[in-house]
PLY file of the C-alpha trace (Angstrom):
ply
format ascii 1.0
element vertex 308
property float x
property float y
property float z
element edge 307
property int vertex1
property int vertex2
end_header
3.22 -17.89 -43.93
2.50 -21.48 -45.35
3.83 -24.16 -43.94
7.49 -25.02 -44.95
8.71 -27.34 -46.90
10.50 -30.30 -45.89
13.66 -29.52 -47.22
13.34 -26.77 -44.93
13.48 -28.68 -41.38
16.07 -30.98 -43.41
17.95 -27.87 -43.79
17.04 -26.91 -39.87
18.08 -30.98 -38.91
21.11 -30.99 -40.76
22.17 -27.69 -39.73
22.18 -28.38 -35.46
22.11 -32.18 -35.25
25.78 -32.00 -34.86
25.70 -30.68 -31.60
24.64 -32.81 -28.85
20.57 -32.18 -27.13
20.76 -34.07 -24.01
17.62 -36.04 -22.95
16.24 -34.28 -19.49
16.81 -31.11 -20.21
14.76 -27.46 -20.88
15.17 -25.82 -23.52
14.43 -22.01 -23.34
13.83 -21.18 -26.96
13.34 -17.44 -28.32
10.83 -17.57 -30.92
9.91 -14.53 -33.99
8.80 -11.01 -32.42
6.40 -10.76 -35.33
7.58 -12.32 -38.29
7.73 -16.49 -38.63
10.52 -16.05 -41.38
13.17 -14.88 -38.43
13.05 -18.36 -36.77
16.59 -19.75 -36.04
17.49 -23.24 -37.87
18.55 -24.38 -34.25
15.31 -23.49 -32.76
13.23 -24.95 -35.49
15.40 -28.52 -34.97
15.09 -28.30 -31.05
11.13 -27.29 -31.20
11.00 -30.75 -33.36
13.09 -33.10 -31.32
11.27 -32.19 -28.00
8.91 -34.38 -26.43
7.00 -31.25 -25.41
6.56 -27.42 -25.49
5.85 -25.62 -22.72
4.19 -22.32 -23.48
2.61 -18.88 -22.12
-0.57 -19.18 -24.28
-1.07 -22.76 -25.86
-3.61 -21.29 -28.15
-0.68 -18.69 -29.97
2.03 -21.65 -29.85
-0.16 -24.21 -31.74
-0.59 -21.69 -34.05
3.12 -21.04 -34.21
4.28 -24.26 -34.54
1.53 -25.54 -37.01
3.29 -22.05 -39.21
6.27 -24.89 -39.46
4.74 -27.52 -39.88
5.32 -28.64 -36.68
2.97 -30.37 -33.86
3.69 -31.24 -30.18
1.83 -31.90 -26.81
1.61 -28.40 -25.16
1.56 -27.57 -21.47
0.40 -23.86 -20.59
3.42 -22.58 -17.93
2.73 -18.54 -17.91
2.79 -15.90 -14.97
-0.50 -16.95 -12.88
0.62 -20.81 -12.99
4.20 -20.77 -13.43
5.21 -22.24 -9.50
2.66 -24.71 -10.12
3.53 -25.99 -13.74
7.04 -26.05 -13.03
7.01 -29.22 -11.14
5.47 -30.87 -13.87
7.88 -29.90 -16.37
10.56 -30.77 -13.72
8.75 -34.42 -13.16
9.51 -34.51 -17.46
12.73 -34.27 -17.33
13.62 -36.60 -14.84
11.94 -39.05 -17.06
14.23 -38.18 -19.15
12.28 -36.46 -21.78
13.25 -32.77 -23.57
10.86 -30.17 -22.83
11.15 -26.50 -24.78
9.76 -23.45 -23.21
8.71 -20.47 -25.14
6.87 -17.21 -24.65
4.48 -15.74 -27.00
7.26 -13.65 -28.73
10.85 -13.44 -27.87
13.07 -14.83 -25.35
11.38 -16.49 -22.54
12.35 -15.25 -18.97
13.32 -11.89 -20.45
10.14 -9.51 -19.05
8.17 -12.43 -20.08
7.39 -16.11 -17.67
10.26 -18.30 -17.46
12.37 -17.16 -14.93
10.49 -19.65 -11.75
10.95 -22.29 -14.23
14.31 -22.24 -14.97
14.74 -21.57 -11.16
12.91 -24.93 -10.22
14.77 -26.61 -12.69
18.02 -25.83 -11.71
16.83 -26.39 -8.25
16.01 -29.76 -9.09
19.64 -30.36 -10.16
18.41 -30.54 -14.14
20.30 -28.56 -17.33
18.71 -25.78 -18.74
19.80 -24.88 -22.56
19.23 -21.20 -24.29
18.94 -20.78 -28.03
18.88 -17.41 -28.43
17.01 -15.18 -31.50
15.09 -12.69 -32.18
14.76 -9.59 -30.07
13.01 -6.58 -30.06
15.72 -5.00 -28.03
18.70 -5.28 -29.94
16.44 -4.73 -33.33
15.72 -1.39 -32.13
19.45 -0.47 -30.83
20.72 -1.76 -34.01
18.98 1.11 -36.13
19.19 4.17 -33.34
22.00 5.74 -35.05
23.62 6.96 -32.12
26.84 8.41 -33.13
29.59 8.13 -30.56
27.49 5.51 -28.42
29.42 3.13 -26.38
27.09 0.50 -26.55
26.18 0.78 -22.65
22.26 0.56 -21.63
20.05 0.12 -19.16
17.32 -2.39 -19.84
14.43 -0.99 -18.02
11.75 -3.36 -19.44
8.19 -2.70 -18.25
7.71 0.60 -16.01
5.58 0.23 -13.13
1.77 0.53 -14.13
1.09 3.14 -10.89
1.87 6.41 -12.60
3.68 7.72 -9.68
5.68 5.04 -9.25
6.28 5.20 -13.21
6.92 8.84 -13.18
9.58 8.76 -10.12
11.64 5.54 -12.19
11.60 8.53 -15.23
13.08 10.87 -13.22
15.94 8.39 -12.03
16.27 7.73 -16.20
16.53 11.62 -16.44
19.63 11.37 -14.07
21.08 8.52 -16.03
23.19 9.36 -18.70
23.21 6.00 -19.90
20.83 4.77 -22.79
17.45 3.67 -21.34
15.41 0.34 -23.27
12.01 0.13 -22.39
9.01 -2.03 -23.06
5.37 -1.17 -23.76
1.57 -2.63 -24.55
-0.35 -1.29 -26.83
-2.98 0.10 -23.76
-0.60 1.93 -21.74
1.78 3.80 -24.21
-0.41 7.01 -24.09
0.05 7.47 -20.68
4.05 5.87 -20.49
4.28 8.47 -23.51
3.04 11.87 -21.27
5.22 10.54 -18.40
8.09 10.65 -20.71
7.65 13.89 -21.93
9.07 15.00 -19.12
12.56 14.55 -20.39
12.18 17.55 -23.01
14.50 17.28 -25.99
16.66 14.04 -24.76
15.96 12.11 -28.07
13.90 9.06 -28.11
13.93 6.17 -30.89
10.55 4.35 -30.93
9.82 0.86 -32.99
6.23 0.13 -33.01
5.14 -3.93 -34.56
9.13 -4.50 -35.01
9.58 -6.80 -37.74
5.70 -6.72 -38.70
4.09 -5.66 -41.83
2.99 -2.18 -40.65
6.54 -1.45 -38.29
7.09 1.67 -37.72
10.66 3.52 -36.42
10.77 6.96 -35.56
13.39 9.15 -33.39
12.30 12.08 -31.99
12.74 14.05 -28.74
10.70 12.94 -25.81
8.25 15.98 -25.38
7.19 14.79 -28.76
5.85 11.55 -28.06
2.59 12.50 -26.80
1.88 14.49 -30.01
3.65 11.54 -32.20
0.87 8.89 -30.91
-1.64 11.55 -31.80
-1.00 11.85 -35.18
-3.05 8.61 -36.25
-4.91 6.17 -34.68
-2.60 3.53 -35.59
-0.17 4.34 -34.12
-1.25 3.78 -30.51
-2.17 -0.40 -32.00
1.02 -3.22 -31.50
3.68 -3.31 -29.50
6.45 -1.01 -28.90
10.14 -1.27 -27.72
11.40 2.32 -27.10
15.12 4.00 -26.37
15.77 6.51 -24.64
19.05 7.56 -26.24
22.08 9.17 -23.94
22.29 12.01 -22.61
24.46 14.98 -23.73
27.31 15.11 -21.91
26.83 18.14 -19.73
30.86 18.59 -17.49
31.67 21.01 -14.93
31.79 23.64 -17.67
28.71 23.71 -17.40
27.71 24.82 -13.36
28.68 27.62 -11.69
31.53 27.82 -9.09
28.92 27.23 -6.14
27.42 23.91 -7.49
30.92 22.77 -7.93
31.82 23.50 -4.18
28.75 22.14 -2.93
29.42 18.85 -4.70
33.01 18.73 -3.42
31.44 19.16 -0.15
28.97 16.31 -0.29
31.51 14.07 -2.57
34.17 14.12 0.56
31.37 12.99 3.25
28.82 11.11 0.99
28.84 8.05 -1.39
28.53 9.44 -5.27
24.93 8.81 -5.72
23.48 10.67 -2.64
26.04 13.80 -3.10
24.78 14.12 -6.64
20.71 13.85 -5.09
21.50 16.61 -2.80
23.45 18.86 -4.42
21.25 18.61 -7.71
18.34 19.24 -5.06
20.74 22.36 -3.06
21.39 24.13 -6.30
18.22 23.26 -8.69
21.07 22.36 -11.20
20.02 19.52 -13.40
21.33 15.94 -11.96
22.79 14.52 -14.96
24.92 17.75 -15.68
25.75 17.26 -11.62
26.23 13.76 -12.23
28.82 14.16 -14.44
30.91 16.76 -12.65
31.08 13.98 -9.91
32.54 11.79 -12.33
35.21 14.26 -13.29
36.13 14.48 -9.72
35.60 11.12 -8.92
39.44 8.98 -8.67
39.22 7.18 -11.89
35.91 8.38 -12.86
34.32 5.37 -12.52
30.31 5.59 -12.62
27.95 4.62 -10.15
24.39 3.16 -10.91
22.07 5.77 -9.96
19.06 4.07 -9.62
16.85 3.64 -6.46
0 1
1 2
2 3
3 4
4 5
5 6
6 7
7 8
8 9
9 10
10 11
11 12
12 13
13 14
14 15
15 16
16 17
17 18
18 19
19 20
20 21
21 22
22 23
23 24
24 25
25 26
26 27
27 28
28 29
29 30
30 31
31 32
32 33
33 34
34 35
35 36
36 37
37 38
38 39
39 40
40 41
41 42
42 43
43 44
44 45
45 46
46 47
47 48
48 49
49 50
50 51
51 52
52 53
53 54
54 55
55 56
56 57
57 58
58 59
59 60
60 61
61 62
62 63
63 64
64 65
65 66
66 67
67 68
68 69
69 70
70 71
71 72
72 73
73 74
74 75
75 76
76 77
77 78
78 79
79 80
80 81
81 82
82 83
83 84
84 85
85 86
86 87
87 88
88 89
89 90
90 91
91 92
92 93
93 94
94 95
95 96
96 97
97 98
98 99
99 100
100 101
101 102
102 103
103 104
104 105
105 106
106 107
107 108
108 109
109 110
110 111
111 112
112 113
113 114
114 115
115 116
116 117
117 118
118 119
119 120
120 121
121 122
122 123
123 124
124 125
125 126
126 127
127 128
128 129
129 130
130 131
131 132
132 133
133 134
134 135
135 136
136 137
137 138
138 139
139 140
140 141
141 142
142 143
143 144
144 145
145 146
146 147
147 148
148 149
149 150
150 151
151 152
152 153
153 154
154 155
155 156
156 157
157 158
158 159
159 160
160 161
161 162
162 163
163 164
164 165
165 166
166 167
167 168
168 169
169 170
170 171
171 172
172 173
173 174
174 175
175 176
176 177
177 178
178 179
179 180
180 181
181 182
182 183
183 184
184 185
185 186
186 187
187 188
188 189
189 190
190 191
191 192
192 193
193 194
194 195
195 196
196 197
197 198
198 199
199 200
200 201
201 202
202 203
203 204
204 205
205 206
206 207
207 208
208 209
209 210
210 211
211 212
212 213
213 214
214 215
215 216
216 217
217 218
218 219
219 220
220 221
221 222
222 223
223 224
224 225
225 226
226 227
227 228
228 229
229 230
230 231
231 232
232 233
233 234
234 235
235 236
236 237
237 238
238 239
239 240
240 241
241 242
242 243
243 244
244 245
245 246
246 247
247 248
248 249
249 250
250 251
251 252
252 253
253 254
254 255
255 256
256 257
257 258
258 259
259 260
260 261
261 262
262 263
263 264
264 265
265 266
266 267
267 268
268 269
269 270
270 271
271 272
272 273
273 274
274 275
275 276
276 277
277 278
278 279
279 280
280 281
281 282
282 283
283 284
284 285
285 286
286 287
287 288
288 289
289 290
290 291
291 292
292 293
293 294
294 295
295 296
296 297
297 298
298 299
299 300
300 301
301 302
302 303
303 304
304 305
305 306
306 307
């Protein structure tokens, strides 16, 4: 992408100048996933008023910025320095300049640094400001074409990089009826794609380089991920946001008068989430199906987060 025009951070100027940017303040600013036309007007006007931009990788900002036309003073704040660099972006501000943050892609302090920054800020009695954008999250949800969905997820983000740590947070999704997001580099999908072929036929919507030039969306069920990825060595290269779409509803219809007992049992001595672990591990019934026949006979059905 060339540089823009100036009519274009005219446009950008004349489009957010009405609202007030305080002096002395952060400015967490989500930046493209991919591609430099889905900036925000907002975030191009804020990214030009600041005095500087904090960044993960100074290198892929300048780059970023000079894609607008744009040059600041950068200051490097990611995950091995962020403690350290946040008290001199705090020092900033209380001179009363405006600093931005961004990550490489996305919004900052969202499985990405940010998070200790903001913290120290805030600590330091100073205003933070989000401008939200583009995300690789709701990008994907918006195109899983899950019919009946209520909208509810569970944002699981990265899964641990120990594989048996990874594979016991998969069996927790596997009890979860909800829909799971997840997050994944290009070097460990293989493996996060075996792990979750353990959930058989539960469908799975994968977007590989969102928003790129080669993206890639594909829904299938989970067992066929491994085989998917195999198909082309492409398709293991970018990065990949994945859903793990809800589970079919699976009510008491569906055990047998003993599992139901048992879980009455355990449901009138036990809180929801450790009646439906032992009776699911009593019966061998699956624990989503025994999940759900605790929420039947739960007052009010409400649900229970089942993680842990």
């Amino acid at each position: 992408m060339s540089a823009p025009s100036p009519s274009l951070l005219t446009a950008a100027a004349d489009a957010a100048r009405h609202q007030y940017h305080p002096p002395g303040t952060l400015y967490m600013v989500a930046t493209p996933i991919g591609n430099l036309a889905d900036i925000g007007l907002r975030a191009l006007y804020v990214l030009s008023l600041v005095d500087t931009v904090a960044c993960e990788d100074t290198r892929h900002t300048s780059t970023l910025l000079a894609g607008y036309g744009l040059h600041k003073p950068l200051l490097a704040v990611h995950e091995h320095n962020e403690t350290e660099a946040a008290g001199t972006v705090v020092q900033r501000l209380q001179q009363g300049q405006r600093v931005a943050y961004v990550s490489d892609a996305g919004t900052p302090g969202v499985s990405d640094p940010g998070a200790r920054l903001v913290a120290a800020v805030q600590a330091a009695g100073l205003r933070c400001m989000p401008l939200p954008g583009p995300s690789a999250v709701t990008a994907l949800l918006s195109v899983a074409g899950e019919v009946g969905w209520d909208g509810r997820f569970v944002f699981q983000g990265f899964l641990s990089s120990r594989r048996t740590e990874r594979q016991r947070q998969i069996q927790d999704m596997a009890a979860d009826a909800r829909a799971q997001v997840l997050l994944e580099a290009p070097h460990r999908i293989e493996a996060l794609a075996q792990d979750l072929a353990a959930l058989g036929d539960r469908p799975v919507s994968l977007g590989r380089e969102l928003t790129k030039q080669f993206e890639e969306l594909v829904r299938l069920p989970a067992a066929g991920l491994p085989g998917w990825l195999a198909g082309g060595p492409h398709r293991a290269r970018g990065e990949f946001v994945l859903m793990v779409h809800p589970a079919a509803s699976a009510g008491a219809e569906g055990l047998d008068a003993a599992t139901l007992r048992t879980l009455e049992l355990l449901l009138a001595a036990l809180p929801l989430k450790t009646a439906v672990k032992l009776c699911a591990d009593i019966t061998g019934q699956p624990r989503n199906a025994v999940y759900q026949a605790a929420l039947e006979r739960r007052a009010g059905g409400e649900e229970e987060d089942l993680s842990d």
